[in-house]
N, C-alpha and C positions, 0 to 999 in steps of 0.2 A: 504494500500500500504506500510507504513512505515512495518507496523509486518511480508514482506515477503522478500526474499535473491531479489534482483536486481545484475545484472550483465552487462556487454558489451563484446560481442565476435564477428566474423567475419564469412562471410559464407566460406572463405577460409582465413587461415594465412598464408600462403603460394603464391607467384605472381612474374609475371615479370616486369620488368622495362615499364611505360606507360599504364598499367592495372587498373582497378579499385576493389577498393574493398567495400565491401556491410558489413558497423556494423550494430551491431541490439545491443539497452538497452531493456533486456528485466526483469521480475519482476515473479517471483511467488515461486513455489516447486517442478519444472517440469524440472528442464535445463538439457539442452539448447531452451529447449519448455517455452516458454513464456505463462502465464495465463492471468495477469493483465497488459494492455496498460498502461506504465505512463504519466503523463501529461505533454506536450513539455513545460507546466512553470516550472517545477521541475526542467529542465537543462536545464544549461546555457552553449550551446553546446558541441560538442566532441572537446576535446586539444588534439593536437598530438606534441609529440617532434621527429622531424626529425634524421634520421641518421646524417646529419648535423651537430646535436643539436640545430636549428632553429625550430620556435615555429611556427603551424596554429592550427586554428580553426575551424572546418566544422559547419555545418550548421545541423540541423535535422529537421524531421517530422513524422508524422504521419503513420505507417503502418498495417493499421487494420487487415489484411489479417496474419501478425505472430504475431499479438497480441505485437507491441514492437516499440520502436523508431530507426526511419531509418537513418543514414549517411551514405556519400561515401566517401571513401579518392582513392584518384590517387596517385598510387607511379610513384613517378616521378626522386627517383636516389634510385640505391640499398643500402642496407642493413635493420637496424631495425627499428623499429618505434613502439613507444611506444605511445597506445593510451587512453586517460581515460575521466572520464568524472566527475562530483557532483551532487548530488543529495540536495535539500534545499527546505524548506519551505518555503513561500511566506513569505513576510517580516523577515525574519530572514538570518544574515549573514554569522552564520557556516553553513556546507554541514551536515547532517544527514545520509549519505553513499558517498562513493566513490567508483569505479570500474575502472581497467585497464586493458588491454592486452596486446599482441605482435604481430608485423605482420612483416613478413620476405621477404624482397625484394632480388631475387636471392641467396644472398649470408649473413649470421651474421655479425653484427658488435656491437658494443660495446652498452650495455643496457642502457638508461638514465630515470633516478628516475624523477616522477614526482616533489618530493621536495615540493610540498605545503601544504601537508595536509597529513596522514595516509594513507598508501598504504603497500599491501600488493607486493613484490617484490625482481627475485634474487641477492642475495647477489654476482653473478660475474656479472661483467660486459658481459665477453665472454658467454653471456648466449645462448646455441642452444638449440633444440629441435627434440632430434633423439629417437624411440624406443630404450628401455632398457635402457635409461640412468637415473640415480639419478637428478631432480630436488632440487636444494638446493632454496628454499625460507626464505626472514626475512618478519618481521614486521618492517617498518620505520616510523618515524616522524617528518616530514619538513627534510627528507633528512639525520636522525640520526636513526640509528638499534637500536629496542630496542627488546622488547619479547613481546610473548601471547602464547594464542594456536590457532592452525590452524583444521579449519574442510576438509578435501577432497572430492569431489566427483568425484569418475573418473568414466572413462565410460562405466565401466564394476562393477558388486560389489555393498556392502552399503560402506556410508560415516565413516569414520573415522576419530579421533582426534590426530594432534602432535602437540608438546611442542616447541618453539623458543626458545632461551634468544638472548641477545645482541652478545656472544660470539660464539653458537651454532644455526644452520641455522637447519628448518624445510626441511629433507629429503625425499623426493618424490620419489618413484619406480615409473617410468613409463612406465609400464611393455605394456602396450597397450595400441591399437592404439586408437585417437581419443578424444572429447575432456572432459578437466579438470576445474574445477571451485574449487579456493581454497576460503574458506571466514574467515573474524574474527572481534573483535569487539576493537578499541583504541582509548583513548583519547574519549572517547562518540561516534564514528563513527561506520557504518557498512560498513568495506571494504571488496572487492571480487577483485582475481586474474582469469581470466583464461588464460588459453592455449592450441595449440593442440599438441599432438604427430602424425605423419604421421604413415602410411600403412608402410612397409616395405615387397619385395619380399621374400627375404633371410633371414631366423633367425641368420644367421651368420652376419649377418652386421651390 
């Protein structure tokens, strides 16, 4: 389990106000297809930081059926919501991976950094997610930008490699629709980004 990408994404990032939404941690070389179920002692549940900026924490379990672990969060006031999770070995106190996402209630509002640990995450706050737009991604550390390199997999294509520093953000074309998983390696951690870009009618919008 430790030797493959783990991730946390959503069956929609996208919802209304009172909606519920469906994460999955899932672990393998298939994403957003999960191979290997991890084990609900590995995490120690899903954290969400609220549009707020108010903290919960969901619960998880077991979902044999996508091979991956289950949460639900209810947005319950719009904007964004920043959700992650850690990955850790049984008696041991650092995490051995982290993973986060984004889920978008009606309308963007400002991104909040998990702040505790390596996370891969954008560098604005005003973070959307529209086709065709430039994703600018850092690398952080307890809330400090520092540098790596980023691996991409989008959801079209093979995977490719960029370069971060502290000054210079990791440039994302996200030329199509549908979803992305960025991952990298800090401070001893394996962190993983993902996100979706939506469908769009019009090539002009």
């Amino acid at each position: 389990i430790y030797g493959h990408y783990n991730w946390i994404t959503a069956e929609s990032h996208y919802g209304g106000r009172g909606e519920e939404v469906r994460l999955h941690i899932g672990c393998g070389h298939d994403f957003p297809e999960s191979d290997l179920a991890l084990s609900e002692r590995l995490i120690k549940g899903v954290n969400v930081i609220l549009p707020c900026g108010g903290l919960k924490t969901l619960d998880i379990k077991t979902d044999s059926k996508s091979k991956s672990l289950l949460s639900v969060l209810k947005l319950e006031s719009t904007g964004t919501y920043t959700v992650s999770y850690q990955l850790q070995r049984p008696q041991m106190e650092s995490p051995v991976a982290c993973g986060s996402t984004v889920i978008i209630c009606e309308k963007y509002s400002d991104f909040n950094l998990n702040g505790k640990a390596a996370e891969i995450a954008p560098v604005n706050k005003e973070f959307s997610l529209r086709k065709k737009e430039t994703v600018q991604l850092g690398v952080f550390n307890s809330g400090e930008r520092g540098g790596g390199i980023l691996r991409v997999y989008p959801p079209v294509g093979r995977s490719y490699r960029i370069r971060t520093t502290q000054s210079r953000p990791a440039e994302i074309k996200a030329d199509v629709a549908g979803e992305y998983l960025v991952t990298s390696r800090a401070e001893g951690i394996d962190i993983s980004f993902t996100f979706s870009i939506p469908g769009i009618k019009n090539e002009s919008d």
